[in-house]
C-alpha positions in Angstrom: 148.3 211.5 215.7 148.7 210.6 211.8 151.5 208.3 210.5 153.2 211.3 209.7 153.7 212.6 213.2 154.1 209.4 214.4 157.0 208.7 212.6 158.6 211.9 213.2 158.6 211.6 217.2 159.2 207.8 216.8 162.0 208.6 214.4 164.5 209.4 217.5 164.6 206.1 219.4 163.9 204.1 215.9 167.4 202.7 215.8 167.8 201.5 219.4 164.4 200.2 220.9 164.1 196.6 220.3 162.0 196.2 217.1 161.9 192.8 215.9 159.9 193.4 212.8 162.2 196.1 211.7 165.1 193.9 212.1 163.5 190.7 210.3 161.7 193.1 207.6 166.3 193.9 206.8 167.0 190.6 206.8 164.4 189.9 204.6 165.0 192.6 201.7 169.0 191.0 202.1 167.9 187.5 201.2 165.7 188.2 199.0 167.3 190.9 196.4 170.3 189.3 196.6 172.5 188.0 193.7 170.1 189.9 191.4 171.6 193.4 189.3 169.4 196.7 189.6 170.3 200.0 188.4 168.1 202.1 189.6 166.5 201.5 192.6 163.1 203.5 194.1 163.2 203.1 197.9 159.9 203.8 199.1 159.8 204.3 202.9 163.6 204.3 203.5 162.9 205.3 207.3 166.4 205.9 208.8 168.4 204.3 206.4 168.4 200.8 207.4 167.9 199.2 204.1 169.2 202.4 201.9 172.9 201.2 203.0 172.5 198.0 201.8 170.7 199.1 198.6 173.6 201.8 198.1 176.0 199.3 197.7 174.3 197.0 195.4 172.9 199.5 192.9 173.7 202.9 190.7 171.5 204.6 192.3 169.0 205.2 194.7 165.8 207.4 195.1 164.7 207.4 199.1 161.4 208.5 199.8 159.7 208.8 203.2 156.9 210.6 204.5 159.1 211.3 207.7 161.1 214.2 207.7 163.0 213.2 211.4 163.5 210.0 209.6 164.8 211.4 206.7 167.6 213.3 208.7 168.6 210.3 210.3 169.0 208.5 207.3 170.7 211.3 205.5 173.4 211.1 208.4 174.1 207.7 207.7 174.6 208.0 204.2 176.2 210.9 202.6 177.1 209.3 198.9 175.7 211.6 195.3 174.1 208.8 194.2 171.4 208.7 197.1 169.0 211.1 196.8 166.2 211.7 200.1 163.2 213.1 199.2 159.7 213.6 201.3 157.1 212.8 200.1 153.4 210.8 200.7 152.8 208.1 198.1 149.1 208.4 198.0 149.6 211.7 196.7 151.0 212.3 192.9 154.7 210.7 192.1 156.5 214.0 191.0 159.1 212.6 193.3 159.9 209.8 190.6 162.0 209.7 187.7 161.6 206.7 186.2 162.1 204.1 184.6 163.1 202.2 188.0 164.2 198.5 187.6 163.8 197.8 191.3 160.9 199.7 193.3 161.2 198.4 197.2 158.2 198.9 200.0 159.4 198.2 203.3 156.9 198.5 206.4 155.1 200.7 204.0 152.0 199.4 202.9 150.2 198.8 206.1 149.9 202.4 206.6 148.4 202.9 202.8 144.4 201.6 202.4 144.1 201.6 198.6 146.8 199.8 197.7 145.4 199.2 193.8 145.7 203.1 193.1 149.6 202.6 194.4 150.4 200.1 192.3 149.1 202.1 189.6 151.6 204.4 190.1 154.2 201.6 190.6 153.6 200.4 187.0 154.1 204.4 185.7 157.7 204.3 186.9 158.8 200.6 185.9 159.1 199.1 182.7 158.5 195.5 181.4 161.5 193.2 183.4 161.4 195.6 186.8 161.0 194.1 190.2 159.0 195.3 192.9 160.2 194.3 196.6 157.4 194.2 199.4 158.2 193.5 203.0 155.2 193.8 205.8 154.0 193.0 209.0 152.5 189.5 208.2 148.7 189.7 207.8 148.4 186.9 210.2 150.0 189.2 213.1 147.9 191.8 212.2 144.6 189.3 212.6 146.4 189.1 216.4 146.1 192.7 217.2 149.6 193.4 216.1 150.5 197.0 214.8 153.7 199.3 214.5 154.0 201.4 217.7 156.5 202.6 220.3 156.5 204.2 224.0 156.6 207.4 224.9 156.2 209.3 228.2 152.8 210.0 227.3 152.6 206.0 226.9 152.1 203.6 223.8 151.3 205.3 220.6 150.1 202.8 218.2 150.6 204.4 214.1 147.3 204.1 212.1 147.3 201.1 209.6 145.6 199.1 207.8 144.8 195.0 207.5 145.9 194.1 204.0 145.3 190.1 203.3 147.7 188.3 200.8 145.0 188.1 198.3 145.0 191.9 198.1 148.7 192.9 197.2 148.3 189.7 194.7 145.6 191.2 193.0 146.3 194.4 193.0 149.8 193.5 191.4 148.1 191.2 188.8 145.7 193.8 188.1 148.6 196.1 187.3 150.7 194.1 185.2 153.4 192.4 187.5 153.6 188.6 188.2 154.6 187.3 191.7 157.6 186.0 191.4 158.5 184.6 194.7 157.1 184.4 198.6 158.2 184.5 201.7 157.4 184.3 205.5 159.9 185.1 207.8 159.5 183.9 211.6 160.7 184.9 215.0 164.1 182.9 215.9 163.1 180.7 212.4 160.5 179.2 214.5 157.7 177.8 212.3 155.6 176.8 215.1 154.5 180.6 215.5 153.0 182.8 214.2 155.4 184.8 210.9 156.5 188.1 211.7 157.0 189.5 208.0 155.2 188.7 204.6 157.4 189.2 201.8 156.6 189.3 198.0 159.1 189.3 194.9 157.1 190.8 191.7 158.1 190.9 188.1 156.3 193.8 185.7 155.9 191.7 182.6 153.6 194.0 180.7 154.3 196.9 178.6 152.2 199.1 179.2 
């Protein structure tokens, strides 16, 4: 099964089974976007909407992108305003989903699922301009060295979505590489625990080239 169909069968129990990284991964984007102004905000992997509400009420507006069409219905019944627009669409493939200049471009439980993540940021930097942000949120490398992956149970038993082991080093670089300067980071733990292992990775980038 690809990421696709995954999400599309996961996309009906998504809200209610107890999923700790999707609940610290919306804590995360809160803290961390908070108390700065965006306009115009590119969404990548809104899933059902969990972060889109926030986002909806702290920018002009908002482009939600997912490669899940289930999840996009869900979401689209959670949010209804003109300002939100849903789109599908797969990121590795070209951006004619984007009309940019974004000033905030947000990846949430995204990236694991993407291998070449220097070609995405490449098309990151064609929709920002110099002084946009870039939000990342992931499943901490160091969970994924455990064994750790997005999946959910179904009759059929535990079906684990294809991803992919991206170190720190690599979304640094391939950021750098593309013109945008890390800004802030930030681990995020189970119950704030810091004797265990952190659940999600989070990155703050600023784009501070010009072209």
């Amino acid at each position: 099964m690809d990421t696709r169909q995954a999400y599309n069968l996961w996309a009906e129990q998504y809200d209610t089974n107890k999923n700790r990284t999707r609940d610290l991964e919306a804590v995360s984007l809160r803290e961390t976007l908070h108390g700065l102004a965006f306009n115009r905000c590119l969404e990548v992997g809104c899933g059902t909407g969990k972060n889109t509400v926030w986002l909806a009420e702290h920018v002009t507006e908002v482009t939600a992108i997912d490669l899940s069409e289930e999840m996009l219905q869900k979401a689209r019944q959670k949010i209804k305003t003109g300002f939100v627009h849903f789109i599908q669409a797969d990121i590795t493939q070209d951006w004619t989903f984007a009309q940019g200049p974004y000033d905030l471009v947000t990846f949430s439980l995204v990236l694991e699922h993407i291998e070449d993540l220097q070609t995405i940021f490449q098309k990151v930097k064609a929709v920002t301009q110099a002084g946009s942000y870039v939000y990342i949120g992931e499943l901490h490398p160091f969970k994924q060295y455990t064994g750790s992956k997005a999946r959910f149970d179904t009759p059929a038993g535990t079906q684990v979505v294809p991803c992919f082991t991206h170190h720190f080093s690599d979304f640094t670089q391939a950021a750098l590489q593309n013109g945008f300067s890390l800004i802030m980071v930030q681990e995020y733990f189970d119950n704030d625990d810091r004797t265990t292992l952190p659940r999600i990775l989070t990155l703050l980038l600023k784009r501070t080239e010009e072209q």
